[in-house]
C-alpha positions in Angstrom: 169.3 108.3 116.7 167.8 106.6 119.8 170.3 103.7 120.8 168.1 100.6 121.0 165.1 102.1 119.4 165.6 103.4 116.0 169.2 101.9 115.7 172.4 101.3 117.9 175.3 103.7 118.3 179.0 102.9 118.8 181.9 104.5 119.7 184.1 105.9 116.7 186.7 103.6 115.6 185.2 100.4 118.2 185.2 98.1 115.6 184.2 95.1 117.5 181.3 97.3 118.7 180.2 97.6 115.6 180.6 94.2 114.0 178.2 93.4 117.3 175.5 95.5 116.7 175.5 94.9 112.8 175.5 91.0 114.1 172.3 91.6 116.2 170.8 93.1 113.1 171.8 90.4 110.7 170.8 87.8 113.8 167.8 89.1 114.4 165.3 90.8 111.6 162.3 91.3 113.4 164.6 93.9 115.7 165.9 95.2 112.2 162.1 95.5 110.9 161.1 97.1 114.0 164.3 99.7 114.2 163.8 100.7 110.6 160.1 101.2 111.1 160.9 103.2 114.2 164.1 105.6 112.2 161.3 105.6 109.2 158.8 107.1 111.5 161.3 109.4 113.5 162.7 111.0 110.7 159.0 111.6 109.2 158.1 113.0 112.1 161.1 115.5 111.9 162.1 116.4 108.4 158.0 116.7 106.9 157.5 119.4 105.2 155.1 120.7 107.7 158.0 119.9 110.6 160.7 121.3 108.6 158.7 124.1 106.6 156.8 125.9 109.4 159.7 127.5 111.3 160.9 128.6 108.0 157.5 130.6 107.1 157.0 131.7 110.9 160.8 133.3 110.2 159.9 135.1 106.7 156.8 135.9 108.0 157.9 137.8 111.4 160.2 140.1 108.8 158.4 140.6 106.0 
């Protein structure tokens, strides 16, 4: 999570926090559009198979 970019962090149990950044969301929808298409992206980028699955066969590979 990238706070502004691909969503917005808050301090655990700042509610008001909170209800203000879930207000800018709700306020605004091109910022929502653009944070989910951001998160969307970032977590693509870091979960793909190819992301995800390489380290895993460079592991198995190095001791089998």
């Amino acid at each position: 999570m990238r706070h502004g970019e691909t969503g917005f962090l808050t301090a655990i149990g700042d509610s008001r926090a909170l209800a203000s950044a879930m207000a800018a969301l709700l306020d605004d929808p091109v910022l929502a559009a653009r944070m989910g298409r951001a998160a969307r992206a970032d977590v693509e980028a870091r979960f793909s198979m190819e992301a995800a699955g390489t380290p895993v066969i460079e592991a198995l590979d190095s001791v089998l």
